[in-house]
C-alpha positions as a Markdown table, in Angstrom:
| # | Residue | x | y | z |
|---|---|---|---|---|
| 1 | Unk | 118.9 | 99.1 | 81.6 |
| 2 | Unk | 116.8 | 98.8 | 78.8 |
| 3 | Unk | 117.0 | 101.4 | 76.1 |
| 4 | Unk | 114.5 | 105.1 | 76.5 |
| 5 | Unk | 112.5 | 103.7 | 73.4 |
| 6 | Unk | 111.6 | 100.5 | 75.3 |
| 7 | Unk | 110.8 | 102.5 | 78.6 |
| 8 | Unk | 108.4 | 104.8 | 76.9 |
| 9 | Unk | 106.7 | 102.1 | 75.4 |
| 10 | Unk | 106.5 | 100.2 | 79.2 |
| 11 | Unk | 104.9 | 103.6 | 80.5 |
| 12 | Unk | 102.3 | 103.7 | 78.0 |
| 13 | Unk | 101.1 | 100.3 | 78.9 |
| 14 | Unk | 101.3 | 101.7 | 83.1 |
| 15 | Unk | 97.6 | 102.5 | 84.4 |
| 16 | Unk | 99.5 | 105.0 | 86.7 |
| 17 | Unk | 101.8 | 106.5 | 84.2 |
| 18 | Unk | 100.7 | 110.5 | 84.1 |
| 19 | Unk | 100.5 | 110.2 | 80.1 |
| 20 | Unk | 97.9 | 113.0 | 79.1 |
| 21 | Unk | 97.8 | 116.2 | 79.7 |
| 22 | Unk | 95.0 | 118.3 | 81.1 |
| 23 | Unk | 93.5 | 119.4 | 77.9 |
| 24 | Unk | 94.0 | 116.0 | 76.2 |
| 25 | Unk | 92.2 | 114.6 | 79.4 |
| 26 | Unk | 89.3 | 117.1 | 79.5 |
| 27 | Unk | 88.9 | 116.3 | 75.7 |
| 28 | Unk | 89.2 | 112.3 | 76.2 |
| 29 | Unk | 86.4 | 112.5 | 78.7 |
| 30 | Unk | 84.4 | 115.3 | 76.9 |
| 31 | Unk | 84.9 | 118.1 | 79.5 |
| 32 | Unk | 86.4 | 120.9 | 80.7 |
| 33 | Unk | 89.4 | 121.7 | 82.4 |
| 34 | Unk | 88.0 | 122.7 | 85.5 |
| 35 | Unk | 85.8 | 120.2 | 86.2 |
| 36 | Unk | 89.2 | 118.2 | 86.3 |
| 37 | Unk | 90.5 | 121.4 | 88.5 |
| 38 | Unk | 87.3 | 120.5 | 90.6 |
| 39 | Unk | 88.0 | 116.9 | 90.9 |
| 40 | Unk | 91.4 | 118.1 | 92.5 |
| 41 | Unk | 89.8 | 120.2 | 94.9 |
| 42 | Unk | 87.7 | 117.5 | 96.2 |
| 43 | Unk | 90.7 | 114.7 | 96.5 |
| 44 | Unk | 89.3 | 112.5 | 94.2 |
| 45 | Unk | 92.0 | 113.0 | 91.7 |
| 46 | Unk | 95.6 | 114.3 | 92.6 |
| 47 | Unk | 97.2 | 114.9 | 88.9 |
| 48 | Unk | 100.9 | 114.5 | 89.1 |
| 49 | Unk | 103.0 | 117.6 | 87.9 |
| 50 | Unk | 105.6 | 117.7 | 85.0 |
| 51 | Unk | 108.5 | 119.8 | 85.4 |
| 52 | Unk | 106.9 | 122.6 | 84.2 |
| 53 | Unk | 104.5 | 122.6 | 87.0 |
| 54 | Unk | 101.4 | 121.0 | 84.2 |
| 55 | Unk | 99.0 | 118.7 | 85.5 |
| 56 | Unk | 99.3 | 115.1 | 83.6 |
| 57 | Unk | 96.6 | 112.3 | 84.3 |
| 58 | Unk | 97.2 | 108.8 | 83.8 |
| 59 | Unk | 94.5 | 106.2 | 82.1 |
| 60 | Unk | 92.9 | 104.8 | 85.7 |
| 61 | Unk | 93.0 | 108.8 | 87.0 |
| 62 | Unk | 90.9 | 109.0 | 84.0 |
| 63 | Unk | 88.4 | 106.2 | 84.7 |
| 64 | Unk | 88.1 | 107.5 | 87.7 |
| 65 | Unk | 87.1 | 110.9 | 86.4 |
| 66 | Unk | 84.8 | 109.4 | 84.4 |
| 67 | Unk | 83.1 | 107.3 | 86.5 |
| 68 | Unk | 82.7 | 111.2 | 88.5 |
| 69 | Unk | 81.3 | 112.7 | 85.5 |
| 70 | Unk | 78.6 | 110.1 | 84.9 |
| 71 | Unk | 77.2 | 110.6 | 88.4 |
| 72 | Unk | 77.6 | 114.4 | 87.7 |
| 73 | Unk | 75.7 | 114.0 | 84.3 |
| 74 | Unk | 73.0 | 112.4 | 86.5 |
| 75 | Unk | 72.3 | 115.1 | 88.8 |
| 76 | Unk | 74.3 | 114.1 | 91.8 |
| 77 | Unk | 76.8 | 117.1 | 93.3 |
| 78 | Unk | 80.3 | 117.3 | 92.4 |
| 79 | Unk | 81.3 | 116.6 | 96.0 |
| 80 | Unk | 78.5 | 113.4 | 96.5 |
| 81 | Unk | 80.3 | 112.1 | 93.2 |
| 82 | Unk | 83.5 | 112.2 | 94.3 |
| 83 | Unk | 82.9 | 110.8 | 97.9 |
| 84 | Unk | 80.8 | 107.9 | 95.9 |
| 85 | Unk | 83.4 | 107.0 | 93.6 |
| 86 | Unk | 86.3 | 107.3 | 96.4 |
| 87 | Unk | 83.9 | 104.3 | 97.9 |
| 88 | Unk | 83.6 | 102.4 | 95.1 |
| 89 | Unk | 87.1 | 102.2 | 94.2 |
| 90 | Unk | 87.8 | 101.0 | 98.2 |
| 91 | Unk | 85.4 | 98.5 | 98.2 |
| 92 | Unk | 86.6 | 97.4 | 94.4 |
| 93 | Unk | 90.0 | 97.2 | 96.3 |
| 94 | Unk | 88.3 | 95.4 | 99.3 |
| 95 | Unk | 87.1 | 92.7 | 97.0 |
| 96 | Unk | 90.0 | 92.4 | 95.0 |
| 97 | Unk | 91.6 | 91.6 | 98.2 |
| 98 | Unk | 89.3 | 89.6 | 99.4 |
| 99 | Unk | 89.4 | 87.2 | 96.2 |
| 100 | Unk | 93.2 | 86.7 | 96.7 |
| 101 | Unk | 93.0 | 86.1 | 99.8 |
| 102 | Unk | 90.3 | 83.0 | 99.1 |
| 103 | Unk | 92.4 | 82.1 | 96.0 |
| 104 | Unk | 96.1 | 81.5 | 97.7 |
| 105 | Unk | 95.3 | 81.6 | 101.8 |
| 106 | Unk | 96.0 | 84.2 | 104.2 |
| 107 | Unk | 99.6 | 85.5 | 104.0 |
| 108 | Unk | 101.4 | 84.8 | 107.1 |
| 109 | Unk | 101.7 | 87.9 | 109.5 |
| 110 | Unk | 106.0 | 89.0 | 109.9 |
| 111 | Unk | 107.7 | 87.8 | 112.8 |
| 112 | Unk | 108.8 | 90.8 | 115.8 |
């Protein structure tokens, strides 16, 4: 097992890794705490807990809260925002998917 110094260091460079916490996150992207809260309430984000019970945020939960706040900046309701960027993360994914797919051939489906 590698040593806790090398492991930290690992989880820093982890787009999933719940890193910041919620005022550190609200500060990053230049807003408040419960517009993160909001972002919770409507799915879009789902903050993992520490074991004190605080909300941490990793870097693409961030993107994706930023991506919310732009639309939100441009006049377009909290919970349009969040279904739009839930959509254009899938169909990101979609293509993603799609471009592997072209690149190496369909993977071949698991026997019964």
């Amino acid at each position: 097992m590698p040593p806790a110094a090398s492991r930290a260091v690992d989880n820093l460079d982890d787009d999933d890794y719940p890193a910041y916490t919620m005022g550190r996150a609200a500060e990053m992207l230049g807003t408040t705490p419960a517009f993160l809260r909001a972002l919770g309430d409507h799915r879009l984000i789902t903050p993992l807990r520490s074991i004190g019970g605080h909300r941490r945020y990793s870097r693409y939960q961030l993107r994706i809260a930023a991506r919310a706040r732009e639309l939100v900046d441009q006049g377009t309701p909290i919970e349009a925002a969040c279904r739009i960027v839930i959509l254009e993360d899938q169909l990101d994914e979609a293509q993603r998917i799609n471009e592997e797919l072209r690149a190496h051939g369909p993977r071949p489906k698991p026997s019964a």
